[in-house]
C-alpha positions as CSV (number, residue, x, y, z in Angstrom):
1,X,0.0,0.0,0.0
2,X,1.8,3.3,-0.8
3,X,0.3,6.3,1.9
4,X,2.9,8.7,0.4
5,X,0.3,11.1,-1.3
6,X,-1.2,11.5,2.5
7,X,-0.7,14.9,4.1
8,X,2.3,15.0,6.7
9,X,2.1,18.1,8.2
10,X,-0.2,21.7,7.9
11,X,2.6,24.0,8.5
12,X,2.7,26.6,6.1
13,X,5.0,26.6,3.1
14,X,4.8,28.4,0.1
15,X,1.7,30.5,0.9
16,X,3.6,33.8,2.2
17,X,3.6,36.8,0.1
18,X,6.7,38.7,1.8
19,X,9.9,37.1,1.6
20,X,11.9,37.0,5.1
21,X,14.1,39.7,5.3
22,X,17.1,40.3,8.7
23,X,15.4,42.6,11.8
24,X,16.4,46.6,10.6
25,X,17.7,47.1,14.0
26,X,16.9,45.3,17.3
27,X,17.8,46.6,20.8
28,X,17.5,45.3,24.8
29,X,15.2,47.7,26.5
30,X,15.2,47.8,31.0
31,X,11.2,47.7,32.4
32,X,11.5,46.7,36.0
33,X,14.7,46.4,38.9
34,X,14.1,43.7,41.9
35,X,14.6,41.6,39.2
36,X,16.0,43.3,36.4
37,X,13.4,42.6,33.6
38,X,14.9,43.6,30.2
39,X,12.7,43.0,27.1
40,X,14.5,42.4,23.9
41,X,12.8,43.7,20.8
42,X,13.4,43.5,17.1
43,X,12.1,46.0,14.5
44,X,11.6,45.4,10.7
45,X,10.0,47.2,7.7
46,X,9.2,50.7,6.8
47,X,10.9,52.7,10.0
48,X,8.5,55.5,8.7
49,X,5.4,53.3,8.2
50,X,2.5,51.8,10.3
51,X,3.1,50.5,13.6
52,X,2.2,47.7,14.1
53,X,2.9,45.8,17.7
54,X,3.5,41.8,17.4
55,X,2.5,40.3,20.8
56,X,3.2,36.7,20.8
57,X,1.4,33.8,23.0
58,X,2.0,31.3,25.9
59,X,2.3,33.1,28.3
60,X,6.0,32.1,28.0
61,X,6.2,32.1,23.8
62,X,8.9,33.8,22.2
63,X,8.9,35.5,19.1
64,X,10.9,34.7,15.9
65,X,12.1,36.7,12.7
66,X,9.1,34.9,10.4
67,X,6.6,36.4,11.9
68,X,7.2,39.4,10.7
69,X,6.4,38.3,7.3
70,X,2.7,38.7,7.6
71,X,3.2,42.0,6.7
72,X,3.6,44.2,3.9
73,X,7.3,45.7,4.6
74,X,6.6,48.8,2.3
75,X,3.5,49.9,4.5
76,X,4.7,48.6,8.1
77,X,7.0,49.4,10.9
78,X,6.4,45.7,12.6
79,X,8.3,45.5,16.4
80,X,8.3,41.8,17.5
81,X,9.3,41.2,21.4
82,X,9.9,39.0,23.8
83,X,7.7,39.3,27.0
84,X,9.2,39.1,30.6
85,X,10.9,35.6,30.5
86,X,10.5,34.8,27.7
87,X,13.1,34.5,24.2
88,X,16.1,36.7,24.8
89,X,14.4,38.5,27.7
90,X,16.1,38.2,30.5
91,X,15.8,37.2,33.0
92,X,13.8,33.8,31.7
93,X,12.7,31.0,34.4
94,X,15.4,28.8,32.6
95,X,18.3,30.9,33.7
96,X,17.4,32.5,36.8
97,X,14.9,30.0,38.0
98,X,11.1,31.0,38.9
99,X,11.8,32.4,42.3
100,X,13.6,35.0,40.2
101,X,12.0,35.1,36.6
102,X,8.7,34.6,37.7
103,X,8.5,38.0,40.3
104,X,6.4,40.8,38.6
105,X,5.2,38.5,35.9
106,X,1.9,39.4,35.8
107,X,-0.6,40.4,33.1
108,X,-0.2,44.2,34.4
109,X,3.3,44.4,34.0
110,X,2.9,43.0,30.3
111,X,0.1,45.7,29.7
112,X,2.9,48.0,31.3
113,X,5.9,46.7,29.2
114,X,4.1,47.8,26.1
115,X,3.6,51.4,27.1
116,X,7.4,51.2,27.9
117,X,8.4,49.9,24.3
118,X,5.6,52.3,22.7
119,X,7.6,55.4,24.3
120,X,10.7,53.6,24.0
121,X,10.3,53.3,20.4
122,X,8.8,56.9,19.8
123,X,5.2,55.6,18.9
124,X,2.8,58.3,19.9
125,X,0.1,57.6,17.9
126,X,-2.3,55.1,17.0
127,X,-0.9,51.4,16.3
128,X,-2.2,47.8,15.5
129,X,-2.0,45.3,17.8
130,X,-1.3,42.1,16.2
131,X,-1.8,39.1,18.7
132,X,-2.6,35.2,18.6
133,X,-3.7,32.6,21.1
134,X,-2.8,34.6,24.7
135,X,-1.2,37.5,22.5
136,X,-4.9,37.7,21.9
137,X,-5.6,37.9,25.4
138,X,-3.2,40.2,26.0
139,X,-4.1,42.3,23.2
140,X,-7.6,42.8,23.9
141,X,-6.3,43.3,28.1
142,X,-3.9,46.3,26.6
143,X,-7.0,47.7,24.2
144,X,-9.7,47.8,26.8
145,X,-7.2,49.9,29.5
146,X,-6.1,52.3,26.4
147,X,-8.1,52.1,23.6
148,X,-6.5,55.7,22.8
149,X,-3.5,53.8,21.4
150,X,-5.2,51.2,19.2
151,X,-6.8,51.6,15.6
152,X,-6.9,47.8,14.8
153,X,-7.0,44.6,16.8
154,X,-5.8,41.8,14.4
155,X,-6.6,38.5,16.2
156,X,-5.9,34.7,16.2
157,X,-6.9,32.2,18.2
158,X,-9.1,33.7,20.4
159,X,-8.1,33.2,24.0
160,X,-10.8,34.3,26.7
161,X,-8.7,32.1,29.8
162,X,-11.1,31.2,31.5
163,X,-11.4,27.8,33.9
164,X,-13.2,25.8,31.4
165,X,-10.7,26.5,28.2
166,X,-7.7,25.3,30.8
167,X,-9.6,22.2,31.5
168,X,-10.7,21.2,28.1
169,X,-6.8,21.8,26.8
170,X,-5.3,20.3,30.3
171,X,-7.5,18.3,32.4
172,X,-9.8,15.9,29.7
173,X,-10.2,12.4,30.1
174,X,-7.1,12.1,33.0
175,X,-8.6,11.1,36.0
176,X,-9.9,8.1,34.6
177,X,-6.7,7.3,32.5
178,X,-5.5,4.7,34.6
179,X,-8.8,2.6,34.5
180,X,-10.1,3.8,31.0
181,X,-7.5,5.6,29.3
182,X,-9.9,6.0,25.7
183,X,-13.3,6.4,27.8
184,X,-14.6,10.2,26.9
185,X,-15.5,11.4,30.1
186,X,-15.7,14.5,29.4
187,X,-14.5,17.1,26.8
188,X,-10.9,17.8,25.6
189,X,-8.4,18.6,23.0
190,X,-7.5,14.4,24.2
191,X,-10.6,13.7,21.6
192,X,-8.1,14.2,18.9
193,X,-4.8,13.3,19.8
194,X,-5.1,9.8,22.3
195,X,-1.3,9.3,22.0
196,X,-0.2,12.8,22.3
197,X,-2.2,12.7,25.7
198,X,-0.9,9.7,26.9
199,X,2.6,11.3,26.9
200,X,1.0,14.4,29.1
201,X,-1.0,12.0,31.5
202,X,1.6,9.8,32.5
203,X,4.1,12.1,34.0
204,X,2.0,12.4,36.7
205,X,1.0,9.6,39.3
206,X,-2.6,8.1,39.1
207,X,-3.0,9.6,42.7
208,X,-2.5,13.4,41.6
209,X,-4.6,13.3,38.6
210,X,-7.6,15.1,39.3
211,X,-6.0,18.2,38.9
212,X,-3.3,18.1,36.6
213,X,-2.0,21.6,35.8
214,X,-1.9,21.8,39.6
215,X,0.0,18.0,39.7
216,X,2.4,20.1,36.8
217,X,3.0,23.3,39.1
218,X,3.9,20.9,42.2
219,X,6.5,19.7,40.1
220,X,7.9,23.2,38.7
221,X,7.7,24.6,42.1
222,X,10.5,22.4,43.6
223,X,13.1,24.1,45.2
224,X,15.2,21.7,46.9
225,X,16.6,19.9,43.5
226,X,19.1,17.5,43.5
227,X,19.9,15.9,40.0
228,X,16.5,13.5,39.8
229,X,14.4,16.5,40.7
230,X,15.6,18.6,37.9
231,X,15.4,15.2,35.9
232,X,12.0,15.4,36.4
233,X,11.4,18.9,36.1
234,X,12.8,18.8,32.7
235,X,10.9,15.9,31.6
236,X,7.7,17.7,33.2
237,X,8.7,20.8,31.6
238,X,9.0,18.9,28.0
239,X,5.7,17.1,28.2
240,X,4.0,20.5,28.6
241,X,5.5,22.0,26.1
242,X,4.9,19.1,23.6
243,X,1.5,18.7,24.2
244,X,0.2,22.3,23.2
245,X,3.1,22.1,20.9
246,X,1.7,18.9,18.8
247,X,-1.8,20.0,19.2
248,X,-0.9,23.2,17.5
249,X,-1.3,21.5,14.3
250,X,-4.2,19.9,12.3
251,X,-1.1,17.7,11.2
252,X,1.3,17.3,14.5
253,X,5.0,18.1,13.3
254,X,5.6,14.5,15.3
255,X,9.2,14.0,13.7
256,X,10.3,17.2,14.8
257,X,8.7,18.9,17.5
258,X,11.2,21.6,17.5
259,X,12.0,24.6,20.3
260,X,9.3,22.4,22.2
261,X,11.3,19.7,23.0
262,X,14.3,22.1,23.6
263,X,14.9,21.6,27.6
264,X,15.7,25.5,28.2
265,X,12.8,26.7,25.9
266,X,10.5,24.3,27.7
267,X,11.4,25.2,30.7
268,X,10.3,29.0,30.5
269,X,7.4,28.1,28.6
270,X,5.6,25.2,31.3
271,X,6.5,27.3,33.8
272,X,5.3,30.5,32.7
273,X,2.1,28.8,31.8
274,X,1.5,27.2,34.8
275,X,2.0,30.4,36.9
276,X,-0.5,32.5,35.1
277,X,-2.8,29.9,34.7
278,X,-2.8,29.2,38.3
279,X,-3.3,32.7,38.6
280,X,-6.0,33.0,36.3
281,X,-3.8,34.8,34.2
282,X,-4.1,37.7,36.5
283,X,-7.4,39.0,35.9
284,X,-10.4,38.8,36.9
285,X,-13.1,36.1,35.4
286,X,-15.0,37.5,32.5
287,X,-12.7,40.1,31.9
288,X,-12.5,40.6,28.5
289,X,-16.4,39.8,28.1
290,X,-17.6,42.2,30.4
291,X,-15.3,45.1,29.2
292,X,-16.1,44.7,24.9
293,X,-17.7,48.3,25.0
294,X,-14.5,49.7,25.5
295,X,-13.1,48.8,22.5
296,X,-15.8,50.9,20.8
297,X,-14.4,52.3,17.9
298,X,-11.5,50.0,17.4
299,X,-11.6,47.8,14.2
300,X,-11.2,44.6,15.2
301,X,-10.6,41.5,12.8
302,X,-10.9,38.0,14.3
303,X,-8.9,34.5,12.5
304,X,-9.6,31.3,13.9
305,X,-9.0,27.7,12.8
306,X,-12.3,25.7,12.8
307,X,-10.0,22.3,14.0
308,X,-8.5,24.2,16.8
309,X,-7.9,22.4,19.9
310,X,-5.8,24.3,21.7
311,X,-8.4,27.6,22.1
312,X,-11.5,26.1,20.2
313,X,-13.6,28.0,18.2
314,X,-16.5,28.8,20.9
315,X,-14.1,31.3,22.7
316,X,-13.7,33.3,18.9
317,X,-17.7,33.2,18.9
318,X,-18.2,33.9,21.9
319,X,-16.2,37.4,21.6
320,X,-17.7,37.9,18.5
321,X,-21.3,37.6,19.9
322,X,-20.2,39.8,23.1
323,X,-19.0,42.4,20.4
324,X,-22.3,42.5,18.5
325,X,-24.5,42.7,21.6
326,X,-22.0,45.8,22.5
327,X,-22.7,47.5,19.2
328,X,-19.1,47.1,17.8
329,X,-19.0,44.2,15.9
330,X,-16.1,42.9,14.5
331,X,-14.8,44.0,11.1
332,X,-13.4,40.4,10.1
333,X,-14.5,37.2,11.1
334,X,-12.7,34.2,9.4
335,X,-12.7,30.6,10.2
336,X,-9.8,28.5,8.4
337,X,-9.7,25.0,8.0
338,X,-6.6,24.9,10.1
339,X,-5.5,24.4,13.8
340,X,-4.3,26.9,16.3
341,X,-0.6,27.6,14.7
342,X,-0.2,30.9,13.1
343,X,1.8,28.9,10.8
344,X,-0.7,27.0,9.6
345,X,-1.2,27.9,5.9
346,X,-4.7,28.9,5.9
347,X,-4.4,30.8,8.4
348,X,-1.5,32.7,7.0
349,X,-3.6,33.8,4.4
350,X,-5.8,34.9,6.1
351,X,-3.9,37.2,8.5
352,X,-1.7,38.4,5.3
353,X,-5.1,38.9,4.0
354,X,-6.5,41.1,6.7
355,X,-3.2,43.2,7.0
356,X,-3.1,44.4,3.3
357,X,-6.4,45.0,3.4
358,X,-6.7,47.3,7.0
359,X,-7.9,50.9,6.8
360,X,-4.8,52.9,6.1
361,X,-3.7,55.2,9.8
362,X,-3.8,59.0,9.0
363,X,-0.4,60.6,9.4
């Protein structure tokens, strides 16, 4: 039987329509002391053109030079960064450890950090916020508190944060693993990927299941490590990482999992995670739902892959129905037949799509 004609993997590949070009000029910019939190940031395009603000997701993502090529580089001035911990931002959980990398990590910091880059970088006027999966959150967090500084929201993956989108993604089917490990219990991102899962479930004892992204953060909070502790730190660490990795995809890059599997990157990212999400990402339940009329006046422009399972599409609708009841709808409102990757190719049509064809910013 010959399966080679069978789709290996969704990741985009010849569907941009800018070709990668090196960062213009990149810089290390100071935002906090007690720790020292120093974002690096990257610029590329037209210095003189649109801003437009890359926030990237996680929490605990990182940015990286292709994602600056969903935009046109004649029109836009496009500033990619790494938020606090994360990338080339020091200090990251991987270095310092979380005792140091994790103080003043907090959703107000981040909506801080980008006022600080916005003057650091001269932008005094209007910008578009660009954001996917928690840059979402984040994004619409920054827009509500200053909607003064936003023309356009371009969104991806919707992510609201709330208790039941953590479950779905983290908790599933697990507390039954050991006695029924296909049984659907109840709903979850599992559904789809039963041998990805298995791999998340079964770094963590039978016992501790019930709650697993609190089983997770018992095991990144260790701080009397000798060598098997890190051991399974790491291995903790890499199991997160893989999982929402893998899942990204409609087609899971299962050959090569890339910076997920890398220890250090891994590291920063699980742990990140599992500190805002323990946190409830720092805001209050509802947030972003019960604050839509002060985006008023923004354009906002919502891409979302039907086959998501990472942030599925009921938290896109959901804004976009909180939107229309406010009297703002949204502007855009596409569903790909893709995943939750930006890099899925759909998707990056899409997005390309929406940028060259946002209302132009006066001045």
């Amino acid at each position: 039987m010959d399966f080679s004609r069978l789709q290996t993997v969704s990741k985009v590949s010849d569907e941009w329509s800018y070709p990668q070009k090196d960062a213009r000029i990149s810089g290390l910019l100071p935002v906090d002391r007690a720790p020292d939190h120093t974002l690096y940031w990257e610029e590329y395009g037209n210095p003189d053109g649109e801003p437009v603000l890359f926030l990237h997701g996680g929490p605990g993502g990182t940015c990286s030079p292709v994602l600056s090529r969903f935009f046109d580089p004649a029109r836009y001035r496009v500033i990619l960064f790494d938020q606090r911990g994360c990338g080339k931002s020091r200090p990251t959980v991987a270095g310092a450890g979380p005792e140091v990398a994790l103080v003043k990590n907090t959703t107000d910091d981040l909506v801080a950090d980008i006022n600080r880059l916005r003057q650091a970088l001269n932008i005094t006027g209007k910008m578009h916020l660009f954001g996917g999966s928690w840059g979402s959150t984040l994004a619409l967090v920054y827009a509500i508190r200053h909607p003064d500084a936003v023309a356009s929201l371009i969104l991806r993956g919707i992510f609201l944060g709330e208790r039941d989108d953590l479950l779905y993604m983290y908790q599933g089917n697990a507390e039954t693993w050991a006695d029924r490990p296909y049984a659907l219990t109840r709903p979850g991102s599992y559904v789809a990927y039963p041998d990805e899962w298995k791999a998340f479930v079964e770094i963590i004892p039978p016992g501790d299941r019930s709650d697993m992204m609190a089983a997770y953060k018992a095991i990144f909070d260790r701080t009397t490590l000798g060598e098997a502790d890190r051991a399974v730190q790491r291995a903790a660490a890499v199991a997160w990482s893989v999982w929402e990795g893998t899942i990204s995809y409609t087609v899971p890059p299962a050959a090569d999992p890339g910076q997920n599997a890398e220890a250090d990157f891994a590291l920063s990212f699980a742990q990140i995670e599992a500190h805002y999400f323990a946190n409830d990402l720092f805001i209050e339940p509802d947030y972003v739902l019960k604050h839509v009329d002060r985006l008023a006046g923004i354009a906002i422009h919502i891409v979302h892959g039907r086959f998501d399972q990472v942030t599925p599409l009921a938290q896109a609708s959901a804004l976009v129905a909180a939107l229309e009841a406010a009297g703002s709808p949204a502007r855009t409102f596409i569903k790909t037949n893709a995943g939750h990757s930006a890099l899925e190719a759909e998707t990056v049509i899409a997005l390309t799509a929406v940028m060259d064809g946002l209302d132009r910013l006066d001045g």
